[in-house]
KEDOKE-833374 format. One record per residue (C-alpha): residue in one letter; x, y, z. Coordinates in steps of 0.2 Angstrom, whole numbers, plus 5000, padded with zeros to 4 digits. Example, Ala and Ser with C-alpha at 12.3 -4.5 7.8 and 13.67 -1.06 7.14 Angstrom:
# residues 2
a506249785039
s506849955036
This chain:
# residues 409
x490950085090
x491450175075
x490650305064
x489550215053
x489850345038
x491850295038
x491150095035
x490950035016
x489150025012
x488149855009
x488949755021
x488349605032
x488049675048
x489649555056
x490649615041
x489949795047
x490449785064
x492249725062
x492549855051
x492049965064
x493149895078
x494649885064
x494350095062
x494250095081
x495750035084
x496650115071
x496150275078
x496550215096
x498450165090
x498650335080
x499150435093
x500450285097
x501250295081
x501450475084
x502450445096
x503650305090
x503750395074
x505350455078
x506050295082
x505450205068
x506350315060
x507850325067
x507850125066
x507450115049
x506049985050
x504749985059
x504549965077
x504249775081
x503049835095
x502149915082
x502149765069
x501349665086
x500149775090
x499449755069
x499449585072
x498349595087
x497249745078
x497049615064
x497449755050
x498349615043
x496849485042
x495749625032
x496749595017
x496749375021
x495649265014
x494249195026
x495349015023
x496349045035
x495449165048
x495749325039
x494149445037
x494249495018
x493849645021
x493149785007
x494449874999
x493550045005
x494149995024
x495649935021
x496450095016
x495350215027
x496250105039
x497950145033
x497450335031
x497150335049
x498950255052
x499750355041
x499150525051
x500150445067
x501750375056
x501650355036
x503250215036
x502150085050
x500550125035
x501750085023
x502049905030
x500349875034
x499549905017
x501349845008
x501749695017
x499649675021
x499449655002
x500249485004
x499049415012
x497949444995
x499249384984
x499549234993
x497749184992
x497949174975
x499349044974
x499248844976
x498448794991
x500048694993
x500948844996
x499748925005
x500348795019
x502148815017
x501948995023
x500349005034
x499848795040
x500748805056
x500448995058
x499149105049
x499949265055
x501549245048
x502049395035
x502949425020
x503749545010
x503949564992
x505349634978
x504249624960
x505549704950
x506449564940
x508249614945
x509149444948
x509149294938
x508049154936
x508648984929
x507448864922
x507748684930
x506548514933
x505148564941
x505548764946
x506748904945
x508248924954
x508449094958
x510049214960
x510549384960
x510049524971
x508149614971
x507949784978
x506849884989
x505749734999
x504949855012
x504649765029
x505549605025
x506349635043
x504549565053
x504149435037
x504549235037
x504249215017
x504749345003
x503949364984
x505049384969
x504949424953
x505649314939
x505649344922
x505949204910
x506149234891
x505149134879
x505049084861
x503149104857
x503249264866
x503949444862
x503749484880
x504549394894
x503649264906
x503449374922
x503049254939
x503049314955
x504149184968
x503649124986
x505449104996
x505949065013
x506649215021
x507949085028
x508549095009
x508949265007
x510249385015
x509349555021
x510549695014
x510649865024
x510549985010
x508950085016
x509850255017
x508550365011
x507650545013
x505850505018
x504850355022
x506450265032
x505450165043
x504750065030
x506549975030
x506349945011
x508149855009
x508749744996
x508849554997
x510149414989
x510049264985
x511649144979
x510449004975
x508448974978
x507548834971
x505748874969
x504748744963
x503248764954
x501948754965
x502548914975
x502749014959
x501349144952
x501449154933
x500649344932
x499549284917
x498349184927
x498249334938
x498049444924
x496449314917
x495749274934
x496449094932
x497549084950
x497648934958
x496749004973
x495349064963
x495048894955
x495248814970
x494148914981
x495248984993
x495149144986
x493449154984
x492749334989
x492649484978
x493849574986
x494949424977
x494349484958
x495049674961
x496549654948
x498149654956
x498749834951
x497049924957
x497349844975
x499349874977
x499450044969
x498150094984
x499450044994
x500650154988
x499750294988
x498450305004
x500050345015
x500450495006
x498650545010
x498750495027
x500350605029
x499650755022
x497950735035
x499350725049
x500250875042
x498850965041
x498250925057
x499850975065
x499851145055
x498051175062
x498551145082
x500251255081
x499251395070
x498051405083
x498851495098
x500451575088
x500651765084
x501951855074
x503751895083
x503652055072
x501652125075
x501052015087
x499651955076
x498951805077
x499151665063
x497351605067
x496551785060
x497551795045
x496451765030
x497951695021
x498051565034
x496351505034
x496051485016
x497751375015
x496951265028
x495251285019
x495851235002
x497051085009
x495551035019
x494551035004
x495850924995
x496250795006
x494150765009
x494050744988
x495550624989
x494650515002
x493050524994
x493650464977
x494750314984
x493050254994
x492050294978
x493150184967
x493350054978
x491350044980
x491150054962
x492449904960
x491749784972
x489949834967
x490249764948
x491449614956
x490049564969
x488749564951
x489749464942
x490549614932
x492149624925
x493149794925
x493549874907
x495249924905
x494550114904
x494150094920
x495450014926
x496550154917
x495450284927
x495750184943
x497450224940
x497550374938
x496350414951
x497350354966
x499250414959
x498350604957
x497750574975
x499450584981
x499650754969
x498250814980
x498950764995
x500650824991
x499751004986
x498951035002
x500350995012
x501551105005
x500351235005
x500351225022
x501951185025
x502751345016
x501851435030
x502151355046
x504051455049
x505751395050
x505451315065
x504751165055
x506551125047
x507051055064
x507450875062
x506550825074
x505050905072
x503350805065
x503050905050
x504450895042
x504650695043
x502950695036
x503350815023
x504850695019
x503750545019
x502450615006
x503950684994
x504850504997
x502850434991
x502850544977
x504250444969
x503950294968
x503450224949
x501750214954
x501450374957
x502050424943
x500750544937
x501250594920
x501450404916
x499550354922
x498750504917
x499650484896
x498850284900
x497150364908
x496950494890
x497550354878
x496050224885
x494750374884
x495150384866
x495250194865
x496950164864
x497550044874
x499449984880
x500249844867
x501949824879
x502149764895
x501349924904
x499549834900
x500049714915
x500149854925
x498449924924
């Protein structure tokens, strides 16, 4: 059974358990992951097995609505799960938190929909591209999509993609943004994934030469926005963990692998520094002072990271489960929180990284891919600290987003 202190408190005791098997056998797979690492890599996507044995662990389910079997699991434990992944392989935590999301999403949409993708098979996944890239066409009764949307990470082990369309209206300055459900068998997986870090997610673009969505598989972003979703009015999404806005629970999927990399980095540090000396004095790294205050003060960092995602998250579904809604302060904060976690965790692996020699450039040497994978985290548009820390400062002084950026917090 696992450690109780990693479980999210005030749980029921069968919610409680779960959670403890889920951290079990996270735990369990790590070293696994570890091992295919390189493969994933070289494949650039993740390992099927890897995908199967998820589906077996039921990381996937934490995130589904009890509906249709899934466990709905506190936000807390859903990303201490992912940390633990992304110590063994940061690209298979990727998919597990990216594509896992989903699941959440989904439960918000038309039961209707809910069927097309999960009525004959409740495991089946799928990916996403938000960005509003290609074109969306207003018809009788849907949109018909075109056009090509970029970076849909996992969409190689997924049945149903989401894409967003952006319509423009006339009572509106700002577009109508909707988030699409579409048949994987209507979209053409492009092989463009030809990156520096993170390659195993297999985040590759998708076309589409003509989709018709019809309305009931589309997500107008407004209702998610007001808590107004389809699956929240009909009861299919009906736990707390449903009420966490939309931004609050994918951004923590952007960024818990970054911190899951740096624990790994660190960890591989620690066991090399152990037993090695210097080719010039014979010393040993282990009783250098240097050496243990880096692995002291990244230590130190990486604990504050994971403390403040749990406290967050405990916070959240503690004013959710009261029937509290969240203030846009601390939905800003939120933000801002978890993208500096993935500062902190890029801070204490490179201080530790710039110490452990040149044998560490060796492609095919565990640090540096995980080095890779955090700098390859750092760039993505949620993580962009300067952005959420100017939107953090501006809601402390109560001033508050008038654009678009306001959906994003």
């Amino acid at each position: 059974m696992g450690n109780m202190k990693d479980i999210a408190p005030n749980q029921s005791a069968r919610q409680s358990e779960i959670t403890a098997k889920l951290i079990e056998r996270a735990k369990a797979l790590r070293p696994v992951l570890k091992e295919r690492a390189a493969g994933t890599e070289a494949l650039g996507m993740v390992d099927p097995r890897t995908v199967a044995d998820f589906q077996e662990a039921g990381f996937f389910r934490m995130f589904q609505s009890s509906y249709w079997g899934g466990y709905e699991s506190h936000p807390a434990d859903i990303f201490r799960v992912q940390e633990i992944l992304a110590q063994g392989c940061p690209s298979s935590a990727w998919i597990m938190g990216v594509v896992g999301v989903h699941n959440w999403q989904l439960a918000h949409f038309s039961k209707k929909a809910q069927e097309d993708v999960w009525g004959k098979d409740s495991t089946v996944l799928a990916s996403s591209s938000y960005a509003p890239t290609g074109k969306a066409e207003m018809q009788d009764g849907g949109l018909m999509l075109s056009g090509r949307w970029f970076y849909s990470s996992g969409v190689d082990h997924c049945d149903w993609v989401l894409l967003g369309a952006a319509i423009q209206t006339e009572d509106s300055p700002f577009p109508d943004y909707r988030t699409c459900l579409v048949p994987r068998s209507d979209v053409e997986i492009v092989e463009d994934w030809n990156v520096m870090g993170l390659k195993g997610t297999g985040s590759k673009s998708v076309q589409l030469k003509g989709a018709f969505v019809p309305d009931y598989r589309q997500l107008p972003i407004i209702a998610s926005q007001t808590f107004t979703t389809p699956g929240l009015q009909d009861g299919t999404a009906k736990a707390p963990l449903f009420l966490v806005p939309f931004p609050t629970i994918f951004g923590a999927c952007i960024t818990t692998p970054a911190l899951g990399a740096a624990q790994g980095l660190l960890d591989i540090f620690i066991e090399n520094t152990k037993n090695a000396t210097s080719l010039y004095t014979g010393a040993r790294w282990a009783e250098e002072q240097a050496t243990q205050i880096r692995i002291a003060e990244s230590a130190a960092e990486l604990r504050a990271a994971r403390l403040q995602m749990a406290a967050n998250f405990n916070q959240v579904i503690d004013a959710l489960s009261s029937g509290e809604e969240l203030s846009l302060e601390e939905r800003a904060r939120i933000r801002f929180d978890h993208t500096n976690l993935v500062e902190l965790a890029a801070r204490a692996a490179d201080r530790v990284f710039v110490a452990s020699g040149a044998r560490s450039l060796v492609t095919d040497q565990p640090i540096q891919r995980l080095f890779r994978d955090i700098q390859a985290a750092r760039v993505h548009a949620i993580n962009n600290r300067t952005k959420w820390a100017t939107v953090s400062g501006q809601a402390e002084l109560g001033i508050f987003p008038e654009d678009m950026l306001s959906m994003f917090i």
